[in-house]
C-alpha positions as CSV (number, residue, x, y, z in Angstrom):
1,X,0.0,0.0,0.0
2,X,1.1,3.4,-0.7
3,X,1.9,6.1,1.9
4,X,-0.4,9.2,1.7
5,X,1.0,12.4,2.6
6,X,-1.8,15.6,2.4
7,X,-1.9,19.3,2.2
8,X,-5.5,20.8,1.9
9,X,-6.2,24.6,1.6
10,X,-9.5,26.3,0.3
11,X,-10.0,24.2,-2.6
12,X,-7.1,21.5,-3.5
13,X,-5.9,18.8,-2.3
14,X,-2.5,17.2,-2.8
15,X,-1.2,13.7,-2.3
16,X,2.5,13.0,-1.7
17,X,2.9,9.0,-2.8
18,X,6.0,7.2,-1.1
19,X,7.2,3.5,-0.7
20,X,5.6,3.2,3.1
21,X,4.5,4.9,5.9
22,X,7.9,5.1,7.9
23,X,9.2,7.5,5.3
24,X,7.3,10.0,6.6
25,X,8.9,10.2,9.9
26,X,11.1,12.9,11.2
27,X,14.6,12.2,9.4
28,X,16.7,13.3,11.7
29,X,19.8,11.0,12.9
30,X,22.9,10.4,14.7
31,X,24.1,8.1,12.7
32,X,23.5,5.8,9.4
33,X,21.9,3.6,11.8
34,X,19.1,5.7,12.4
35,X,18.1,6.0,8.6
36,X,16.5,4.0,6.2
37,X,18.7,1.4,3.8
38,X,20.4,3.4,0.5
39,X,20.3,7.0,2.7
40,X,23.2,8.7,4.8
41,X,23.2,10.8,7.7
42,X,24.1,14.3,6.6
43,X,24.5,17.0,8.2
44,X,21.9,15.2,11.4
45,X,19.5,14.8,8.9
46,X,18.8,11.6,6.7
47,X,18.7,11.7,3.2
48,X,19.0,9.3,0.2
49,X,22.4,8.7,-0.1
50,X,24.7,12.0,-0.8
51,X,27.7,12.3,-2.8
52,X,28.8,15.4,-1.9
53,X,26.8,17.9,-3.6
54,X,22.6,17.5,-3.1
55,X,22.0,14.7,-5.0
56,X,21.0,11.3,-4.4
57,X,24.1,8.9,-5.3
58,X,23.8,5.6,-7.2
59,X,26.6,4.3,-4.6
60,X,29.0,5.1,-7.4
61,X,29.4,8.4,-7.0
62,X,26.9,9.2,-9.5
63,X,23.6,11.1,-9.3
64,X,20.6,9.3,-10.1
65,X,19.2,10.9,-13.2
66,X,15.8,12.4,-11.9
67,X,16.3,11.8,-8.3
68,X,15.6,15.2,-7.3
69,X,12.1,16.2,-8.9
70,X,8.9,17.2,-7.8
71,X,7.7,13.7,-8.5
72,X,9.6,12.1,-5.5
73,X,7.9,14.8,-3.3
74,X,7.1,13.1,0.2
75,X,6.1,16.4,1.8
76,X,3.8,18.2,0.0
77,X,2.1,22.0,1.5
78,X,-0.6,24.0,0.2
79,X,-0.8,27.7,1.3
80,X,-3.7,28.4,3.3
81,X,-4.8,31.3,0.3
82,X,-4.7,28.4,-1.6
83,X,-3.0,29.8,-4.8
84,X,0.9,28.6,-4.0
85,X,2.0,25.0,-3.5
86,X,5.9,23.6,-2.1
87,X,6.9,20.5,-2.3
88,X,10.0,18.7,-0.5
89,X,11.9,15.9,-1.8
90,X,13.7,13.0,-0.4
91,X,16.7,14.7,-0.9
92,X,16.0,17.8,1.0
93,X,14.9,20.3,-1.8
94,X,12.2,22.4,-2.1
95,X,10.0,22.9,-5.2
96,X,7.5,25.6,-5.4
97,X,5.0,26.9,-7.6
98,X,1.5,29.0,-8.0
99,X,1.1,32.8,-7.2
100,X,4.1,34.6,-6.6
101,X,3.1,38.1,-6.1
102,X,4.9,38.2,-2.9
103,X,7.5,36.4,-3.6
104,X,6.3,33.4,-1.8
105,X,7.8,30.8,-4.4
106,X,11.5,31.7,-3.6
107,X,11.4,32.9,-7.2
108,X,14.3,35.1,-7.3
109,X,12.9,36.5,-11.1
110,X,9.9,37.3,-8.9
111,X,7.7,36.2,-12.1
112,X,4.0,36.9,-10.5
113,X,3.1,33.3,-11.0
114,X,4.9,30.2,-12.0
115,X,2.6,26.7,-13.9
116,X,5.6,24.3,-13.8
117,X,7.2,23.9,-10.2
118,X,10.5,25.4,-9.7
119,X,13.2,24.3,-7.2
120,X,14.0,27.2,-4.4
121,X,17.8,27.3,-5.4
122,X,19.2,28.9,-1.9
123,X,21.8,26.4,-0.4
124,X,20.4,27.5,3.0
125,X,24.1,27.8,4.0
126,X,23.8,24.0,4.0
127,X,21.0,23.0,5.9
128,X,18.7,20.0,4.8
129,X,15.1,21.1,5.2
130,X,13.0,18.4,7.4
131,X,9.5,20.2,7.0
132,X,7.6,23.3,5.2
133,X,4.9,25.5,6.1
134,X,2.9,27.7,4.1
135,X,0.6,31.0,5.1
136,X,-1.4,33.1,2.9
137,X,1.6,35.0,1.3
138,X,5.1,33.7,2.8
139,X,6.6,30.6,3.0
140,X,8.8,28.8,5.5
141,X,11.1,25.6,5.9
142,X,12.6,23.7,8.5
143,X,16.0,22.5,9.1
144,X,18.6,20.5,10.8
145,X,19.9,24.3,11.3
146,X,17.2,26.3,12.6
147,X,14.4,27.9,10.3
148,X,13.4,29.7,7.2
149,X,11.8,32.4,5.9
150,X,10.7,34.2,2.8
151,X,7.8,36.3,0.6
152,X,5.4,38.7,1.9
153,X,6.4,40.8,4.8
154,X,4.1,43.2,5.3
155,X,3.3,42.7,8.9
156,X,6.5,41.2,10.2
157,X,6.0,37.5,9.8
158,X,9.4,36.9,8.5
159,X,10.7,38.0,11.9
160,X,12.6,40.8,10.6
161,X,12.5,44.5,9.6
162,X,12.1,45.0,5.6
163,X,9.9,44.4,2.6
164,X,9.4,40.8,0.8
165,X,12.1,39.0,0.8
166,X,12.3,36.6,-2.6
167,X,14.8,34.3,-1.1
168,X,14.9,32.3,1.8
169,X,16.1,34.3,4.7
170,X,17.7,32.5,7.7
171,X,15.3,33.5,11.1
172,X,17.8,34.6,13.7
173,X,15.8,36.5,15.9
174,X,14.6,33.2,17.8
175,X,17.2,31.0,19.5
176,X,17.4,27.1,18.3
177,X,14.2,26.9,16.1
178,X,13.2,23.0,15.7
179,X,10.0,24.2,14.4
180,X,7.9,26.6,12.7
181,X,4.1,27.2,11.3
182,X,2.7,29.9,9.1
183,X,-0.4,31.5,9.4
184,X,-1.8,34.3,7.8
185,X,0.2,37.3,8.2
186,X,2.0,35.6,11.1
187,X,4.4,32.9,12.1
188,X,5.5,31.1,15.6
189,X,8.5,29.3,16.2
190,X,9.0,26.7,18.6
191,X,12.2,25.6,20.1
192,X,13.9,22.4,21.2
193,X,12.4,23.3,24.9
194,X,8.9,23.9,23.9
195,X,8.9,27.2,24.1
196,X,7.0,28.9,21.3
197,X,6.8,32.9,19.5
198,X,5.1,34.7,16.8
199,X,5.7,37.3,15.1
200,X,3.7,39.5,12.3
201,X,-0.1,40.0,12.2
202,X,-1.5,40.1,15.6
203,X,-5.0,41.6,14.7
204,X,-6.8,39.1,17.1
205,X,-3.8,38.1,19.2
206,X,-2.6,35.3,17.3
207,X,1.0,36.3,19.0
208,X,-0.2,36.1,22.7
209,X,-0.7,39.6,23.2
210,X,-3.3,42.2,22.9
211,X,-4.2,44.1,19.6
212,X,-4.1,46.9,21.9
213,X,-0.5,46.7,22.8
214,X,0.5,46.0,19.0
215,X,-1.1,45.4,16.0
216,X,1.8,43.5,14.3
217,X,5.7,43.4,14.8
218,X,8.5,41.7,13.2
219,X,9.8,40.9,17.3
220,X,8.8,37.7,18.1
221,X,6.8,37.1,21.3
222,X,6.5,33.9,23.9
223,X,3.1,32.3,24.4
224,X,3.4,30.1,27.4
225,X,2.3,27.0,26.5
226,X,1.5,25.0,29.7
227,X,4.2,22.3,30.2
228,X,6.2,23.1,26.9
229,X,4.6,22.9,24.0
230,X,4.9,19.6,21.4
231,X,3.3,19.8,17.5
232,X,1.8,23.4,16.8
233,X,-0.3,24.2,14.1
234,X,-1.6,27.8,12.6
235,X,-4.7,28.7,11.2
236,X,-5.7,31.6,9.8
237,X,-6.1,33.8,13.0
238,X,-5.2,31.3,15.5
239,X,-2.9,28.9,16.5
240,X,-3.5,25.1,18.5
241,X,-0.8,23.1,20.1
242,X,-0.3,19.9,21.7
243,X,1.0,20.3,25.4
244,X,3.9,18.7,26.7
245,X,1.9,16.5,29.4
246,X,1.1,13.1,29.0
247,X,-1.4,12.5,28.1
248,X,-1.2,15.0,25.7
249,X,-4.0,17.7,25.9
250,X,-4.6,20.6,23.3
251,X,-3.8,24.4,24.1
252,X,-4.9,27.3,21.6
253,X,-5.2,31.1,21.5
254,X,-6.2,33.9,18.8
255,X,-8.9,34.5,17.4
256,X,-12.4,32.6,18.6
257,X,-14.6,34.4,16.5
258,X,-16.1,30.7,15.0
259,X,-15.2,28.9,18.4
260,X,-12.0,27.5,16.7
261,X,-10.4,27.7,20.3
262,X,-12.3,24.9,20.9
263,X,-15.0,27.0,23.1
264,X,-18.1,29.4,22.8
265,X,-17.7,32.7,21.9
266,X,-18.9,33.8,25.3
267,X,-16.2,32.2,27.0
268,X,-13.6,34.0,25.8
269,X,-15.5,37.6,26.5
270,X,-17.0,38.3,23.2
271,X,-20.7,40.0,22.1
272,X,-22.3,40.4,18.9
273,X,-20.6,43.9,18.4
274,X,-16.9,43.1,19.6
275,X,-13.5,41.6,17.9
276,X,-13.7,37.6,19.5
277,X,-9.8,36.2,20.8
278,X,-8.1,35.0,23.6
279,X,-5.0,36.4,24.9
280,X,-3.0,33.5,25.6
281,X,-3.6,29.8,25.3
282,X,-6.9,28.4,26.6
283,X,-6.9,24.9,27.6
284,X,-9.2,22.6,25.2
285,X,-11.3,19.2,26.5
286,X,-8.7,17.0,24.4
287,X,-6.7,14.4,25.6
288,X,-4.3,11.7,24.5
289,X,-3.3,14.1,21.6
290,X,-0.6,12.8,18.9
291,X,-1.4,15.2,16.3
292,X,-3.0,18.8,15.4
293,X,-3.8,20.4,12.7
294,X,-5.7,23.5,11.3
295,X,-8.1,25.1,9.2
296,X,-9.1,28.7,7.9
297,X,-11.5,28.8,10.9
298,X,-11.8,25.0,12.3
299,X,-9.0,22.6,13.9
300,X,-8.8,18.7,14.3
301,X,-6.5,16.7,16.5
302,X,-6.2,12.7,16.4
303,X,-5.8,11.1,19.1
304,X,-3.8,8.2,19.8
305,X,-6.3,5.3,19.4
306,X,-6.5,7.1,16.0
307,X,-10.4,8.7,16.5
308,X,-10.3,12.4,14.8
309,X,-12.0,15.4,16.4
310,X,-12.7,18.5,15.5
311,X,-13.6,22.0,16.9
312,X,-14.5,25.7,15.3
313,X,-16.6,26.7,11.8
314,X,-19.1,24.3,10.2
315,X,-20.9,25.8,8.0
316,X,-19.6,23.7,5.2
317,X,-19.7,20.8,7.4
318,X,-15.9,20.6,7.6
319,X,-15.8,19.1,11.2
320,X,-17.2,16.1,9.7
321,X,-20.4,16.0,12.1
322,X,-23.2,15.3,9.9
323,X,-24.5,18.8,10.5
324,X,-23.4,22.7,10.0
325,X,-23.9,24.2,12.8
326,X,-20.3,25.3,14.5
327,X,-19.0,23.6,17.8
328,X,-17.6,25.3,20.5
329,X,-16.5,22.5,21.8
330,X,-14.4,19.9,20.4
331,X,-17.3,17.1,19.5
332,X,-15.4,13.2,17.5
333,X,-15.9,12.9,13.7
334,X,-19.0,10.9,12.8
335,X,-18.6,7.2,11.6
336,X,-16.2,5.9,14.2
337,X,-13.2,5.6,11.9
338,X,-9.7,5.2,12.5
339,X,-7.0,7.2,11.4
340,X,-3.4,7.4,10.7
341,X,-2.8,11.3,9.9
342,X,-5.5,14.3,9.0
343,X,-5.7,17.4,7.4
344,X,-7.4,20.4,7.6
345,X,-7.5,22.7,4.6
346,X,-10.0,26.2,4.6
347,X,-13.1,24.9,4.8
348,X,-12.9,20.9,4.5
349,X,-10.7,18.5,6.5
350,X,-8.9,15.0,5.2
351,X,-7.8,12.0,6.9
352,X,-6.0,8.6,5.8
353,X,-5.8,5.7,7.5
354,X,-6.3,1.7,6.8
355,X,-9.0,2.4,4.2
356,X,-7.3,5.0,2.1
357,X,-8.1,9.0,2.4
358,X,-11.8,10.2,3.5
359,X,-12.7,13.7,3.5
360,X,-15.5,15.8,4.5
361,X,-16.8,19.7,4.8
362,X,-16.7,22.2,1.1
363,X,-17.1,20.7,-2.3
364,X,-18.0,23.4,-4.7
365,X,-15.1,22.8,-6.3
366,X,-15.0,19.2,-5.6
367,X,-12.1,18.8,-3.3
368,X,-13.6,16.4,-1.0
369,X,-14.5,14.0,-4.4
370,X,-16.3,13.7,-7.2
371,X,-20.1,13.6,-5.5
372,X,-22.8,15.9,-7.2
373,X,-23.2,17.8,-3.9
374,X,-21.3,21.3,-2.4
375,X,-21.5,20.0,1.1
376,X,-20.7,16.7,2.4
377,X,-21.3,16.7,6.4
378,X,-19.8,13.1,7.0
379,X,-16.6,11.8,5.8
380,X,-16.6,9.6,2.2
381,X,-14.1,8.0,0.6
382,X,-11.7,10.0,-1.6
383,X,-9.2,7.7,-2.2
384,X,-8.8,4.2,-1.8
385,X,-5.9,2.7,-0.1
């Protein structure tokens, strides 16, 4: 069976195809030992088998002709404006393509769009890139060095002072960065010790503080995150992660203005007539989390006897409910399935497990599957295993 590796955003979805699920893990490594037969350990990071220069090596010293292309992509993220796409390869690189009008392709031409994917050509001073993350209008990457940065800047998310950058820029104003997500506008960081900033848009407090005290800055700020935080992911005005305590419970903060923190709008202070957020994390009725992830207005975690719930906007059905109305509180996805990994794009969520991919919410533009209907409220099939 082939692995399935998915990136949703408002009306796409895209399927990374690899030879089994354990290539999807976290390549990082000590030594040869820790890597998969055929790759090296380069630079703490494994990768198929190096010869010196990028490329995968034949064992002779040779690349292997078409080793590095978008078609062995094994990571593979949409932006959550849905119009750019990056892919990463087995050997480290990163392909991008789509929209560019903030240079969020890496494009050094700075062409305003780009059909074909094109490889993001900065050596990254050497680093291999682990994981991506895409917002509206930027894009970043993770390494075995730290993180990544570049496109729009316009509010700071590339945590520095400046315009658009159209090549990756190194982020230096947070220490030791083992992670990173991008929202819109925004970004956090997240450190070996759990300890997470933002910086950029902070219109409904996505960065832990008050619109009040500032409404965006390049200068990231900490969000304490009870008990460190573990896998973080960004939505379009918020941001959930998984706290360090086990067993592993779900903390989120920004803007609650669909119940996307996982509670009523009431809770976190808000009326009809007001701006809706939460300064700082509130604690979420999730436990035994392995895995979060998050939509334009919605979130889903999975937890780790693989049942998938979901929390925020419905009303395209994209928590999977059977219904539209919107859940304040996090509520398990109808059907009682099992799953191995899950999605969430704009405004419809995706999940894979023994069965293949189901999906579930928008389908105007048939992104959930081929069924003569805009809305589907419980999860069907997409893709067979």
């Amino acid at each position: 069976m082939n692995c399935l590796r998915l990136a949703l955003a408002a009306g796409l979805i895209c399927v990374a195809l690899t030879g089994c699920f354990d290539a999807l893990r976290e390549s990082a490594c000590s030594t040869e030992a820790d890597c998969f037969p055929g790759e090296a350990c380069v630079r703490s990071a494994c990768v198929v088998g190096d010869n010196g220069d990028g490329g995968a090596d034949s064992g002779d010293g040779e690349d292997v002709p078409g080793s590095d292309c978008p078609g062995c992509a094994i990571e593979i993220i949409a932006g959550s404006a849905a119009d750019h796409v990056c892919a990463r390869t087995r050997t480290g690189a990163v392909w991008c393509w789509g929209a560019n009008f903030h240079a969020q392709l890496g494009d050094p031409e700075r062409l305003p769009q780009r059909a074909e994917p094109m490889r993001v050509t900065s050596d990254l001073d050497g680093a291999v890139v682990l994981a991506i993350s895409a917002g509206d209008e930027h894009t970043c990457v993770q390494t075995n060095m730290g993180a990544w940065c570049w496109g729009d800047n316009a509010s700071g998310q590339l945590a520095r002072e400046g315009r658009s950058s159209s090549t990756p820029a190194r982020i230096t104003a947070v220490d030791g960065v083992t992670a990173v997500t991008a929202g819109a506008g925004f970004t956090c960081f997240q450190n070996g010790m759990g300890a997470v900033s933002c910086a950029g848009l902070n219109d409904h407090a996505q960065l832990g503080i008050s619109p009040e005290v500032t409404y965006s800055t390049s200068l990231p700020s900490t969000i304490e995150v009870k008990d460190g935080a573990g896998p973080f992911s960004a939505g379009r005005q918020f941001v959930c992660a998984l706290r360090g305590d086990e067993p592993k419970s779900v903390e989120c903060w920004g803007s609650n203005e669909s119940g996307q923190l996982g509670v009523a709008r009431e809770v976190t202070g808000c009326d009809e007539d007001s701006e809706c957020f939460s300064v700082g994390p509130h604690a979420l009725d999730v436990r035994s989390a392995v895995a979060i992830t998050s939509g334009s207005e919605h979130a889903c975690a999975l937890s780790a006897d693989g049942a998938a719930t979901c929390w925020g906007a419905n009303y395209a059905g994209q928590l999977g409910q059977g219904r539209v109305d919107g859940s304040g509180a996090p509520a398990v996805v109808s059907g009682g399935f099992s799953f191995d990994r899950i999605s969430a794009g704009a405004e419809h969520t995706c999940a894979d497990g023994s069965g293949g991919v189901m999906c579930w919410g928008a389908n105007e533009s048939r992104q959930v599957g081929n069924i003569a209907q805009d809305l589907v409220l419980d999860p069907v099939v997409t893709l067979r295993g």
